[in-house]
C-alpha positions as CSV (number, residue, x, y, z in Angstrom):
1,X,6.6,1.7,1.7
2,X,4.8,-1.4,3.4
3,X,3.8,0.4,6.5
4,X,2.3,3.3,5.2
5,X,-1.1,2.1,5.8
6,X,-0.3,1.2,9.2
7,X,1.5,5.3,9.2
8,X,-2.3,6.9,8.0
9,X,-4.6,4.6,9.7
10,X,-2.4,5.4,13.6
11,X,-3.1,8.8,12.9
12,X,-6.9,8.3,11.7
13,X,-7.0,6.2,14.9
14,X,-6.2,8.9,16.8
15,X,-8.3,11.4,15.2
16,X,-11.4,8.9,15.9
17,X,-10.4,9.1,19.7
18,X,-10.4,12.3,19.9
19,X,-13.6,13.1,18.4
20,X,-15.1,9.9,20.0
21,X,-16.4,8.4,16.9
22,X,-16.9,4.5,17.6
23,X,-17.3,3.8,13.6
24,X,-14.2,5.4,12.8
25,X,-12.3,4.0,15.9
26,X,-13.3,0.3,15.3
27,X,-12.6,0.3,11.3
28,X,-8.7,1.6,12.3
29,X,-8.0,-0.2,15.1
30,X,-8.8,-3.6,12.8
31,X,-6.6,-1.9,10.0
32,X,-3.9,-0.7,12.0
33,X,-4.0,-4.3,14.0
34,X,-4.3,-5.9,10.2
35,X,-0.8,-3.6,9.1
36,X,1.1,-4.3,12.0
37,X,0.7,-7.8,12.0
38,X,1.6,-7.5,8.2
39,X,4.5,-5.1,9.3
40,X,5.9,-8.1,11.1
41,X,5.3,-11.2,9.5
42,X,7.4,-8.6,6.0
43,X,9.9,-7.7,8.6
44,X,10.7,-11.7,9.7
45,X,10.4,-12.9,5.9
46,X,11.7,-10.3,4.1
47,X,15.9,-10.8,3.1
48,X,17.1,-7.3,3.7
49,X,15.7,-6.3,7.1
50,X,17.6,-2.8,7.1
51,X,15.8,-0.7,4.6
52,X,12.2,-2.3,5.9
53,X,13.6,-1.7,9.9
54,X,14.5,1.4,9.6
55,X,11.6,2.6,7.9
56,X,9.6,1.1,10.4
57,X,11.3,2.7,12.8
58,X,10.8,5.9,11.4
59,X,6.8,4.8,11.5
60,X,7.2,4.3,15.2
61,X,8.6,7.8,15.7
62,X,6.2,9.8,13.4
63,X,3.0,8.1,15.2
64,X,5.1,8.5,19.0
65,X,5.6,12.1,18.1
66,X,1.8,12.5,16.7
67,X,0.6,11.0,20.3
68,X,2.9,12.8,22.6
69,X,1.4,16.1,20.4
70,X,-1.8,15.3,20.4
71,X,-1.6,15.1,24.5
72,X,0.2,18.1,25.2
73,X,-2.6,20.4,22.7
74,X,-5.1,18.0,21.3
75,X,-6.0,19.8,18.0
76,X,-9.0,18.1,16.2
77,X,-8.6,20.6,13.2
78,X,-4.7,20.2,12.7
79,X,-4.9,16.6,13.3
80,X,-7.9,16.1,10.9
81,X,-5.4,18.3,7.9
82,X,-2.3,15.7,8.7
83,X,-5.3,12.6,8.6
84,X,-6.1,14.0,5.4
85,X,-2.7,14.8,3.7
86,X,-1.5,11.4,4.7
87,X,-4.6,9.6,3.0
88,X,-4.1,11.8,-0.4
89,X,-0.4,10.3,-0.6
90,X,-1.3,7.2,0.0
91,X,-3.6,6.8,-2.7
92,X,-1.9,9.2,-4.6
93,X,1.7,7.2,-4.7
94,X,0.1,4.7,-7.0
95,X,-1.1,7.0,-9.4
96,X,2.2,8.7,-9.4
97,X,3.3,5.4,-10.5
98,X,1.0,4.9,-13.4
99,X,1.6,8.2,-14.7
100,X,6.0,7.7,-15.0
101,X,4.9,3.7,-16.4
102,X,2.0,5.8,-18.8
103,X,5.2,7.7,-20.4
104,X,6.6,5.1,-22.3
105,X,4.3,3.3,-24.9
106,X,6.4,0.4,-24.6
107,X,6.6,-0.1,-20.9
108,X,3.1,1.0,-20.4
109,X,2.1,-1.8,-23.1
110,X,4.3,-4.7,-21.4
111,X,3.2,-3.8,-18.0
112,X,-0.7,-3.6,-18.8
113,X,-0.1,-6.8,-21.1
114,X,-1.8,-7.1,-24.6
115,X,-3.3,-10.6,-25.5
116,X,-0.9,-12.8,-27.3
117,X,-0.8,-13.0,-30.9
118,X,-2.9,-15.8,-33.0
119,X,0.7,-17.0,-34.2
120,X,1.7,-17.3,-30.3
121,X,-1.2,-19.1,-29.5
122,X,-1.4,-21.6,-32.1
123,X,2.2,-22.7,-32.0
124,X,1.7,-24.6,-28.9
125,X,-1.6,-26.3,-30.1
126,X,-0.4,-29.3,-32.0
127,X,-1.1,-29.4,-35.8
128,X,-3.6,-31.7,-36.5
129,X,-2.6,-32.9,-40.3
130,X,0.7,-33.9,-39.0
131,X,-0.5,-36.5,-36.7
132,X,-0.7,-39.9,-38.0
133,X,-3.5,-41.8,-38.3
134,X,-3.8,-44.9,-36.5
């Protein structure tokens, strides 16, 4: 999921407001501007703009329902555990990844790449004895 990013840092945004922290307000609001313009420029590029739209949509809902909750009982504490959760899957989903490629040998070998042979390497280097002399 592309927008994730822009998913954790609305609600870390939001925490910053509440508990008036300028640092922490000013480093989201350059990453959340950063993922939505990145949100948009994928959305216009990408070739299937279902699957992308309507997760994106379902970004847009999640972070409208986060601020219309946060205004009817402003909750520091509950806010700070979603902030939180939301950051662990985030870096978390990658690892997750690395772990099913780390269960093969073979995949986890092609994927993390091993240096080419000697044999590979010196097949496209020209022999030098079977050039001709001039």
């Amino acid at each position: 999921m592309n927008d994730g990013l822009y998913f954790s840092g609305s609600f870390w945004l939001r925490y910053g407001m509440l508990k008036m922290d300028y640092t922490m307000i000013i480093v989201n609001v350059v990453g959340v501007s950063f993922m939505a313009g990145y949100c948009l420029y994928f959305l216009c590029h990408s070739l299937p703009k279902k699957t992308f739209a309507c997760q994106l949509f379902i970004v847009f809902l999640a972070v409208s329902g986060m601020i219309v909750w946060v205004a009817i009982k402003p909750s520091l504490n509950y806010l700070g555990i979603v902030c939180m959760t939301f950051n662990i899957i985030n870096f978390g989903a990658p690892l997750a990844g690395l772990a099913v490629m780390a269960e093969s040998r073979r995949s986890s070998v092609d994927f993390l790449g091993r240096p080419p042979s000697y044999k590979s390497r010196s097949s496209s280097v020209p022999d030098i004895s079977s050039l001709q002399s001039f």
